[in-house]
C-alpha positions in Angstrom: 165.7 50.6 -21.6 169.1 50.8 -20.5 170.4 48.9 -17.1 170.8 52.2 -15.1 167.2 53.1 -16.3 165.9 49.2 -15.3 167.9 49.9 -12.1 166.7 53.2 -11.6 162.7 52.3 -12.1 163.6 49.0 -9.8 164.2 51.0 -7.0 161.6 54.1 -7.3 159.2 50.9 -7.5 160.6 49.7 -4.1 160.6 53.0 -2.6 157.0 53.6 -3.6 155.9 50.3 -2.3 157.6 50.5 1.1 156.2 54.3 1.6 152.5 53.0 0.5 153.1 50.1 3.6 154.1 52.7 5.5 151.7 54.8 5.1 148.6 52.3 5.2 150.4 50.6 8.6 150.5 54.1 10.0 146.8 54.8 9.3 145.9 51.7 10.8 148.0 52.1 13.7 148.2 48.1 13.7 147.8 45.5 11.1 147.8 42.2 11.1 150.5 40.5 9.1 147.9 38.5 6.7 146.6 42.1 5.7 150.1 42.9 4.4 149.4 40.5 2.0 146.0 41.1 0.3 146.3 42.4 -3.1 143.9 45.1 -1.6 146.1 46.7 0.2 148.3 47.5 -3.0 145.2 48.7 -4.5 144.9 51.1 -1.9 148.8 52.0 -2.0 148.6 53.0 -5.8 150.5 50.1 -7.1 147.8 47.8 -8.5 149.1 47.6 -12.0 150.6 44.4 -11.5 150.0 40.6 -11.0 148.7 39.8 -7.8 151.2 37.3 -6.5 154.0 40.2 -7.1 151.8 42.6 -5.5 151.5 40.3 -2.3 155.5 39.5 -2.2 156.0 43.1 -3.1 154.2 44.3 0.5 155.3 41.5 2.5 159.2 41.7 1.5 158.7 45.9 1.6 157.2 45.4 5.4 160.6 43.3 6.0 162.7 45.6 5.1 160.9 48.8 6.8 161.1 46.0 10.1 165.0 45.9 9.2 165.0 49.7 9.0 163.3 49.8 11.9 160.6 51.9 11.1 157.9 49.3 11.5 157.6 46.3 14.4 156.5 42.8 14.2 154.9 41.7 17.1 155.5 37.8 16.4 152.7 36.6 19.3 149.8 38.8 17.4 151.6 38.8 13.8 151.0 42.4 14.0 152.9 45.1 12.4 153.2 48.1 14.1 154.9 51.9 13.4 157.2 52.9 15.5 157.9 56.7 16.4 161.0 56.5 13.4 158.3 55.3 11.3 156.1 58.3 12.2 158.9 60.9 11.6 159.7 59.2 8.4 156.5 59.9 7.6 156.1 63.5 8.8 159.2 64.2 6.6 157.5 62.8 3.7 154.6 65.0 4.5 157.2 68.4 5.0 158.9 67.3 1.6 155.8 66.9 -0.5 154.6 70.4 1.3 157.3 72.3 0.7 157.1 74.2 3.9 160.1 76.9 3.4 158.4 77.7 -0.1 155.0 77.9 0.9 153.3 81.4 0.1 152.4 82.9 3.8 152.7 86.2 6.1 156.2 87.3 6.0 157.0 88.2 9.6 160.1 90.7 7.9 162.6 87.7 9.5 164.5 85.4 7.6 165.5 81.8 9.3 169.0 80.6 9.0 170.1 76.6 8.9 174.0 76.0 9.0 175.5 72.7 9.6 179.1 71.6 10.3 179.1 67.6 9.0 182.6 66.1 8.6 183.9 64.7 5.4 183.3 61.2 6.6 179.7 61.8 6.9 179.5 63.2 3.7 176.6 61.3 2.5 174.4 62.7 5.2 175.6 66.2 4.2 174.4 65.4 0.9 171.3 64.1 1.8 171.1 67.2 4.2 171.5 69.6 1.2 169.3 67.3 -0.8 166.2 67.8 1.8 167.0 71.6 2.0 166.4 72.2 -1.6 163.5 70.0 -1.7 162.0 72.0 1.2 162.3 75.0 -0.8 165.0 76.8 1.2 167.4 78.8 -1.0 171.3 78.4 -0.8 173.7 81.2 0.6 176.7 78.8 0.9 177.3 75.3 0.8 176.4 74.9 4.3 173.7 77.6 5.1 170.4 78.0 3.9 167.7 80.2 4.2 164.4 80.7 4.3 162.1 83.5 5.6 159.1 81.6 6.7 159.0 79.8 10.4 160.4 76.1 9.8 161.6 75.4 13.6 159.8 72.2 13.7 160.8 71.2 10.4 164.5 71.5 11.4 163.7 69.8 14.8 162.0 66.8 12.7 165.3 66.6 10.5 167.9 66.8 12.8 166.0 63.8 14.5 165.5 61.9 11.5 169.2 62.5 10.4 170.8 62.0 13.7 172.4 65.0 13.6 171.1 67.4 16.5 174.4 69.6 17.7 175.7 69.6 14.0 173.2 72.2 12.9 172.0 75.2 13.9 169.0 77.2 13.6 169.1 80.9 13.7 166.0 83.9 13.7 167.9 86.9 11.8 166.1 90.2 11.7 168.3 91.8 9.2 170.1 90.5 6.2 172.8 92.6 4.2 172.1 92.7 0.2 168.9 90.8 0.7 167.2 92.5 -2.5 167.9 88.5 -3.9 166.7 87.0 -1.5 163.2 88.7 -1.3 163.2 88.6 -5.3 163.7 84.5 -4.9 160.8 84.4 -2.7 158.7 86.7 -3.6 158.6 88.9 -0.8 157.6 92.5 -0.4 
């Protein structure tokens, strides 16, 4: 394997671990800092292939660095972690990725939903990442910077733009009619 594979599997591995703490702290509401630590709680997370000692430094160093991110906090008195509302959206976007909510198959209300954002060129890793979410949300492309989609995903964009930090940048339009939209209903599948 070559390094940008090893580097590559290094960090899916770290992402998978810090989203099973995540996840398991969020469930829990509040866990005690010991619990982080128990090979258990890897079991639970999927990630019980390994050795336990790794497992345990695994969950503990993930739970640092999701305290860093601050999507977790630890309450040094109790030696508690505990989510915190970033942590919650991170995890309701994890939930509206897996979901797919823009591709989903339900009653078409004969309205398509617009997103269009303005980001800057010196925030253009958040415009990738933008683009990056729209695509695994199942909206289709118009342009670079609008998408659409023609299922109701107002809270989905409310949940981004909060997670992103980017509320004024995009917009969110209802749009009865669409000129040339025979591709657009062929795309998703609509009547």
């Amino acid at each position: 394997m070559g390094t940008l594979e090893k580097a590559a599997k290094k960090r899916r591995t770290r992402e998978n671990v810090q989203n099973a703490v995540l996840g398991i702290v969020a469930a829990a509401g509040v866990i005690t800092a010991s619990a982080i630590a128990l090979p258990l709680l890897a079991g639970i997370a999927g990630i019980a292939k390994q050795s336990g000692y790794r497992i345990r430094y695994q969950a503990k160093t993930a739970a640092g660095r999701l305290t860093a991110k601050g999507l977790l906090k630890y309450d040094r008195g109790r030696r508690v972690y505990e989510i915190t509302d970033a942590g919650h959206r991170r995890i309701a976007l994890e939930h509206a990725r897996t979901g797919q909510p823009a591709r989903a198959k339900r009653h078409w209300d004969k309205r398509y939903r617009l997103v269009m954002f303005d980001i800057p060129e010196k925030r253009r890793n958040l415009r990738r990442r933008l683009r990056a979410l729209m695509t695994d949300f199942g909206f289709l492309r118009l342009q670079d910077s609008v998408w659409i989609s023609p299922y109701d995903c107002e809270d989905l964009i409310a949940l981004v733009k909060a997670e992103l930090h980017i509320g004024k940048d995009v917009l969110y339009a209802v749009v009865d009619q669409l000129e040339h939209d025979t591709w657009v209903r062929a795309h998703f599948k609509l009547p």
